[in-house]
Every structure is written in structure tokens, then in C-alpha cells.
C-alpha positions as CSV (number, residue, x, y, z in Angstrom):
1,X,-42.5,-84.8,29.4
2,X,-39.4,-85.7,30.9
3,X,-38.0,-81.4,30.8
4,X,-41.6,-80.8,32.3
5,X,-41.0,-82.5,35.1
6,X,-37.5,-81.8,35.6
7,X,-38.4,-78.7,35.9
8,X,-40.9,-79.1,38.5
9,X,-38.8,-81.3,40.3
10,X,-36.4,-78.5,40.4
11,X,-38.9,-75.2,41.3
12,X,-40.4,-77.6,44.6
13,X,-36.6,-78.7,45.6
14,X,-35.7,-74.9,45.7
15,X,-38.7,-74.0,47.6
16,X,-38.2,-75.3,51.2
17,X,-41.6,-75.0,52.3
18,X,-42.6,-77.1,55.3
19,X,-46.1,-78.0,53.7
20,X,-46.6,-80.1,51.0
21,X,-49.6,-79.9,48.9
22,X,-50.4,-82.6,46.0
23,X,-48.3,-80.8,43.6
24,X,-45.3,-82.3,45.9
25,X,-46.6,-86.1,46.0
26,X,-47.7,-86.3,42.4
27,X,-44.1,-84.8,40.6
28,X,-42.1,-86.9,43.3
29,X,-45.0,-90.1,42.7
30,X,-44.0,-89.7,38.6
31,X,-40.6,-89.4,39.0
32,X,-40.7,-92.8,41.1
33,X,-42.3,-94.2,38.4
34,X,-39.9,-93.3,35.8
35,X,-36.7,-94.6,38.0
36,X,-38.5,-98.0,38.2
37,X,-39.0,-98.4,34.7
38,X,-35.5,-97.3,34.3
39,X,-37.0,-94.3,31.9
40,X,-35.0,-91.6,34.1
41,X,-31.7,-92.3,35.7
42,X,-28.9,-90.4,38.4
43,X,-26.5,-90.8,35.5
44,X,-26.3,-91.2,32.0
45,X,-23.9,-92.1,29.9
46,X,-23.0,-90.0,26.8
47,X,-20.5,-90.5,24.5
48,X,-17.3,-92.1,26.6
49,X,-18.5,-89.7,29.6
50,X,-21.0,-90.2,32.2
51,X,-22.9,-87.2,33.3
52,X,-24.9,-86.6,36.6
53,X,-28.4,-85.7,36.4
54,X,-28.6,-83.6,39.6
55,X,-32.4,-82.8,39.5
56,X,-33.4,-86.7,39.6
57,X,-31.3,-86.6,42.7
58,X,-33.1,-83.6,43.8
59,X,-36.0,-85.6,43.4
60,X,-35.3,-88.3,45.4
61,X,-33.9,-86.1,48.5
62,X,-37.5,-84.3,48.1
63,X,-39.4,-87.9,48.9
64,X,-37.5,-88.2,51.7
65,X,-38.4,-84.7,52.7
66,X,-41.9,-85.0,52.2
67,X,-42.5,-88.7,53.4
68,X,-44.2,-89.3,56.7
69,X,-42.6,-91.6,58.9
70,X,-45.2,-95.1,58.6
71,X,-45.4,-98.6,60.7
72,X,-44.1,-100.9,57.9
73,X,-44.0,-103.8,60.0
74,X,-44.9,-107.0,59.0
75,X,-46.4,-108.2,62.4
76,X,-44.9,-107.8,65.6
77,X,-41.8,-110.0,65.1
78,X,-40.6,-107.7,61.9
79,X,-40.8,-104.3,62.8
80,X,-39.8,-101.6,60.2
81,X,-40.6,-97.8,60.2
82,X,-39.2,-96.0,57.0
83,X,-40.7,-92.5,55.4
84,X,-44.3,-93.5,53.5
85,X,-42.6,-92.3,50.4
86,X,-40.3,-95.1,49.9
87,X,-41.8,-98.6,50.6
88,X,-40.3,-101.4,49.2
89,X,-40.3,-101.8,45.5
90,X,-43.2,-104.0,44.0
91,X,-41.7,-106.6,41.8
92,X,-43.7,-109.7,40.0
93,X,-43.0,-113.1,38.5
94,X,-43.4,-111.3,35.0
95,X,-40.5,-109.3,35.7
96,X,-38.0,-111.9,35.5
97,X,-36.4,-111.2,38.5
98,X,-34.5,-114.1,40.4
99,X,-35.4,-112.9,44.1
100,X,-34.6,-115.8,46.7
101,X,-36.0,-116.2,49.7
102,X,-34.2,-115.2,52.6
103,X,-34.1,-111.3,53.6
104,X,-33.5,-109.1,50.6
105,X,-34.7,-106.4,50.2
106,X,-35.1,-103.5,47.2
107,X,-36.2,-99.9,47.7
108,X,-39.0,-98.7,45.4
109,X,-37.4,-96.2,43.3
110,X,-35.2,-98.1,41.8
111,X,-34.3,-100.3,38.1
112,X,-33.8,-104.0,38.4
113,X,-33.4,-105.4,34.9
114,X,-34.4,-108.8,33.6
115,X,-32.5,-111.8,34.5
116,X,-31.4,-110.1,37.8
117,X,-30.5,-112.5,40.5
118,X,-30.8,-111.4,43.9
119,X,-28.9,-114.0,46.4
120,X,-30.1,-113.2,50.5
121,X,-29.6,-111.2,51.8
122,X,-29.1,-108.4,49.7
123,X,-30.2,-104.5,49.2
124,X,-31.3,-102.4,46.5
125,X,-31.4,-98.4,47.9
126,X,-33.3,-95.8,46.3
127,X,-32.5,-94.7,42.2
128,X,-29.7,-97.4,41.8
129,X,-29.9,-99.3,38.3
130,X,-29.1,-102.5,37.6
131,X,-29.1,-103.6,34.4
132,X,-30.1,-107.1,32.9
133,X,-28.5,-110.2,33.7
134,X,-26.5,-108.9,36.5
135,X,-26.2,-111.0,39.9
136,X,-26.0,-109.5,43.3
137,X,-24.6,-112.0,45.7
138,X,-25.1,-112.2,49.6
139,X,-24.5,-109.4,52.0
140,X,-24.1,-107.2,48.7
141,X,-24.9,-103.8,48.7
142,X,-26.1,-101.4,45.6
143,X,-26.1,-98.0,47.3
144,X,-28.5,-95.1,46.5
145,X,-28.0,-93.4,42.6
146,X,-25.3,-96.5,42.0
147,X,-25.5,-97.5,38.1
148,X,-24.8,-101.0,37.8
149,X,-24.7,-102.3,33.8
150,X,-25.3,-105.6,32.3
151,X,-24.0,-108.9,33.7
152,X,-22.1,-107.6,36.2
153,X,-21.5,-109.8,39.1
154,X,-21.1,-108.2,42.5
155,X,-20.0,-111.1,44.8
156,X,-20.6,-111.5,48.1
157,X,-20.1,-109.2,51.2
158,X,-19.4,-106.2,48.5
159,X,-20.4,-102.5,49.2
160,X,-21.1,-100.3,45.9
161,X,-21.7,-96.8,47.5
162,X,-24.2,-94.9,46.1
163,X,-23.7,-91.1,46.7
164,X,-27.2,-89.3,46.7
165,X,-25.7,-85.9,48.1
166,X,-24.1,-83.7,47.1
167,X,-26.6,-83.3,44.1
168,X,-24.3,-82.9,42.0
169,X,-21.7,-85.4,42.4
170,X,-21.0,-88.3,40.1
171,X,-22.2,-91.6,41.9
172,X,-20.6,-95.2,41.8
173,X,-20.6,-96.3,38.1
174,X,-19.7,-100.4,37.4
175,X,-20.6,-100.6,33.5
176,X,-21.1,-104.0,31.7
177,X,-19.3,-107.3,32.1
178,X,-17.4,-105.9,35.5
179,X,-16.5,-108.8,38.1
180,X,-16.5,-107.0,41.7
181,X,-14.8,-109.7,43.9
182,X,-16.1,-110.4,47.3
183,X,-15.5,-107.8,50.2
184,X,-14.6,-105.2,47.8
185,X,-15.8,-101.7,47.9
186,X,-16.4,-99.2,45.7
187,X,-17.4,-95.3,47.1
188,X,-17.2,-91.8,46.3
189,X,-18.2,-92.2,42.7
190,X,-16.0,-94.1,41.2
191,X,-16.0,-95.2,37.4
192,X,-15.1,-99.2,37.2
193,X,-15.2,-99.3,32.8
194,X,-16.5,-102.3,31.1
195,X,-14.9,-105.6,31.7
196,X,-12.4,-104.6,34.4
197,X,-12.2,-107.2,37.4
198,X,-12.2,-106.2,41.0
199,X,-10.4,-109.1,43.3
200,X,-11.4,-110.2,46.6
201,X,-10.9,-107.3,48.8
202,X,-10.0,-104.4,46.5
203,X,-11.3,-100.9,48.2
204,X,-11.7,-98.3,45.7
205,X,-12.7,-94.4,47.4
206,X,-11.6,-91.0,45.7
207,X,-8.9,-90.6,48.0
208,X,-6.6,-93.9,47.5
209,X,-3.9,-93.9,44.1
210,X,-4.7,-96.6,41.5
211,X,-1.1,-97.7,40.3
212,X,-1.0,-99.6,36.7
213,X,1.9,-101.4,36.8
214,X,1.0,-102.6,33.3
215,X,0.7,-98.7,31.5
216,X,3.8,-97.5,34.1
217,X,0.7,-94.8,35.3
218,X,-1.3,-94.6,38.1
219,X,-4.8,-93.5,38.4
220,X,-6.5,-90.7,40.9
221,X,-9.7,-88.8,41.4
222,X,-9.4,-84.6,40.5
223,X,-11.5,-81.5,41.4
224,X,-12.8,-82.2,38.0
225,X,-13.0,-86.3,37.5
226,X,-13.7,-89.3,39.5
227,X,-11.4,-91.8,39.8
228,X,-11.8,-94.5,37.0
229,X,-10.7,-98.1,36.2
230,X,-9.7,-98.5,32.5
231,X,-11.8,-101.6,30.4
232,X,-10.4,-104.6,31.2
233,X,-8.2,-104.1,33.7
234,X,-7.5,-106.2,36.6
235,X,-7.3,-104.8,40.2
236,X,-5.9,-106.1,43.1
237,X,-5.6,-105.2,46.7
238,X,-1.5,-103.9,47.1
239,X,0.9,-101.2,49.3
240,X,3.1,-99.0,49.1
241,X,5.8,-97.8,51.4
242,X,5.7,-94.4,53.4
243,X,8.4,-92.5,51.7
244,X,9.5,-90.2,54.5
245,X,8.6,-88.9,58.1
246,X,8.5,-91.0,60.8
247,X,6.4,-93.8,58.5
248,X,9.7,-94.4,56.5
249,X,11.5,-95.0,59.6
250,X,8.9,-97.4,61.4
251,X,8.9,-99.2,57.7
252,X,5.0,-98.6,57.4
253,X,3.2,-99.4,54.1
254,X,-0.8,-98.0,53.1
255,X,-2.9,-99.7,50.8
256,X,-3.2,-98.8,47.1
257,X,-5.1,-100.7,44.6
258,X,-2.7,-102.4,41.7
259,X,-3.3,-102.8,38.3
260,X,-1.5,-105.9,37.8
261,X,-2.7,-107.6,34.3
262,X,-5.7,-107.1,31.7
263,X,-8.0,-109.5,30.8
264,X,-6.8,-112.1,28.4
265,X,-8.2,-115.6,27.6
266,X,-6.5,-117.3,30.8
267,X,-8.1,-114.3,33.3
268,X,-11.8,-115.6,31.1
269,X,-11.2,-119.1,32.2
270,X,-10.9,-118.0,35.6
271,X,-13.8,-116.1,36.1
272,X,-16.3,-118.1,34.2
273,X,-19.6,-118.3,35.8
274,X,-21.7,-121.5,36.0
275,X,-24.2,-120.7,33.4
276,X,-26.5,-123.2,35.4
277,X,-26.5,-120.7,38.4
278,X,-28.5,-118.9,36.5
């Protein structure tokens, strides 16, 4: 089913017409339904590598090119108008979300796993997927196609980019157990592996140097690989100085991310949540 409809996703992306008959609504409609239940995903991880599924992408860039733009309002004090293809996801006290009160809001299209705590206000966009037991603090964003695993916490004021287009790049990947400190970011498709810990303020993009002062290595996005944390590791907002030009001479530093230490049972201690939170 899932080939079928990939493939039909695919032959009405490549088309480009400018009407859309139900053929359009009811492949896009199905493939919605599928990214909810968390049956079809941006990315997928096989083996040690995570690969990009460019037609689900495809997919979702062909909602927003069919949608209709609607009055979502709801009355005249909230006044929303989004395309009618992407409301906001229907979620129910059997899903065994934690969703409190105060301005959130999560894009239909999307996976939201049990146990999920969602503090206000927060957002959801279109084919992230966040796994179970994972909290998303306040002002925290999950950006479109991110894949978020299990019990990650994203404090607050974070931004996880999503990256929707191109197709066919890799977007933001924070696997299981990963502590994203508050005000961090994390864009242009970066891996964070399992366990590592992001602190308060650490800006990962495809453009800045990790340096691992721990491994004497240092860690950068290619033409053929996104830039990734190692498991475990424990990241830190740093600089480094401008080694010649006029920066040397002016003394100026940039920032660069530093690997200082990897979890051990002291960094545990120290990042123990209050199970009662939860």
C-alpha cells in the first residue's frame, strides 16, 4: 500500500497542473493519515544511517499546493487563516497526550507519541515526529519533517528546524534520550545521536565546526553528510579565534560548539528530571 501511494504521490507532484481533481485530495488525505499515526515518516532510520524519504516530503509540499486558503478563526478575537489542507491536528484524551492549556498548538500531519508533554506555548509543524515520552517545553519549536525520538526533552525557548525543502535533504534528527538545553537551536539537518546533551544556548547549523576536545576531532557537515553529534556527547556553546586577516589583528573570536565531556554518572545526576513532572 505504502509503494502505491508513493508512487502516486510522486506522478501528481511531477505534474504541476493548476487543477486538482479528487485524485489530488484523496492521495494527499491518505498520506496525512499515515504521518499521524506515525505509519509513514520524512526519515527513517536504517541500520546506523538515517535516510530521507523525499516523496513523503513531496507529499506534504503538494497539500500546501492544493489547499485553499480558509477562515480558521475561532471568533473575532482569534483570527487564523491557514490553507484548508492543514488544520490543526485532532488529538483526544485516549491519546495520552499531556497538552496544557495556554496557546499550543500542533499541525495535523504530524506524530505525537504517548506520554508527550506539551508545556504553552509550543508548536508542532507539519510531518515532524515525536516519539513517546518526550517533553516539549515553552516557546519550543519542532519544525516541519523534524524526527524527534523517545524521551527527549527540548527545553524551553529551543528551535529544532525542520527542513521540508529541498526534497531531498536530510531534516533535523534528535534520537532518544537527547537533552536540548534551553535557547538552543538545531537547523539544516543536523543528526544529534542518542543520549548527547545540548547546553543552554548551543546553536547547531551545517555551516559552524563541532570541535571534540575529548576525541582531539572536530565535527562538520559535507556535500555528502550532515553534521552529527556522537551518542553521549556533551555540547557546549564555545569560540575560537580568527586566525589571520584583519580578525586576528582586531582579536575577534566566532562561535563553535565544544565537545567538552561525555556522559558519565555525575552529568546523570545533573540532568535528572522530576519524574513527578510527568
Amino acid at each position: 500500500m505504502t509503494m502505491e501511494l508513493q508512487q502516486r504521490i510522486e506522478r501528481l507532484f511531477d505534474a504541476r497542473s493548476d487543477e486538482f481533481g479528487d485524485e489530488y485530495f484523496d492521495a494527499f488525505n491518505e498520506l496525512k493519515e499515515k504521518l499521524n499515526r506515525g505509519e509513514v515518516r520524512a526519515a527513517v532510520k536504517r541500520g546506523d544511517t538515517w535516510v530521507v524519504n523525499s516523496w513523503v516530503k513531496k507529499g506534504i509540499l503538494l497539500g500546501f499546493r492544493i489547499g485553499a486558503l480558509r477562515n480558521m478563526s475561532i471568533n473575532e478575537h482569534f483570527v487564523f487563516y491557514d490553507k484548508h489542507t492543514y488544520p490543526l491536528k485532532r488529538i483526544g484524551i485516549d491519546d495520552g497526550i499531556r497538552l496544557v492549556p495556554g496557546g499550543s498548538a500542533i499541525r495535523d500531519g504530524c506524530y505525537v507519541g504517548r506520554g508527550v508533554v506539551c508545556m504553552p506555548p509550543m508548536y508542532i509543524n507539519v510531518g515532524a515526529y515525536v516519539d513517546d515520552e518526550t517533553m516539549i517545553d515553552s516557546h519550543a519549536l519542532v519544525g516541519s519533517c523534524a524526527q524527534i525520538g523517545k524521551r527527549v526533552h527540548i527545553s524551553a525557548g529551543a528551535q529544532i528546524g525542520g527542513v521540508l525543502e529541498p526534497v531531498g535533504s536530510m531534516p533535523v534528527i534528535i534520537e532518544d534520550d537527547v537533552l536540548i538545553g534551553g535557547n538552543c537551536g538545531v537547523y539544516e539537518g543536523a543528526i544529534v545521536r542518542r543520549g548527547a546533551i545540548l547546553a543552554a544556548g548551543t546553536i547547531l547549523t551545517g555551516s559552524t565546526p563541532v570541535y571534540d576536545l575529548v576525541k582531539d576531532t572536530v565535527y562538520r557537515k559535507t556535500e555528502d553528510a550532515p553534521l552529527e553529534i556522537p551518542e553521549n556527547a556533551v555540547v557546549v556553546p564555545g569560540c575560537r579565534a580568527i586566525s589571520r586577516g584583519r580578525g586576528r589583528e582586531l582579536g575577534l573570536s566566532v562561535y563553535t560548539p565544544i565537545i567538552v565531556k561525555y556522559r558519565d554518572a555525575k552529568t546523570e545526576r545533573a540532568i535528572q528530571l522530576e519524574d513527578i513532572l510527568r
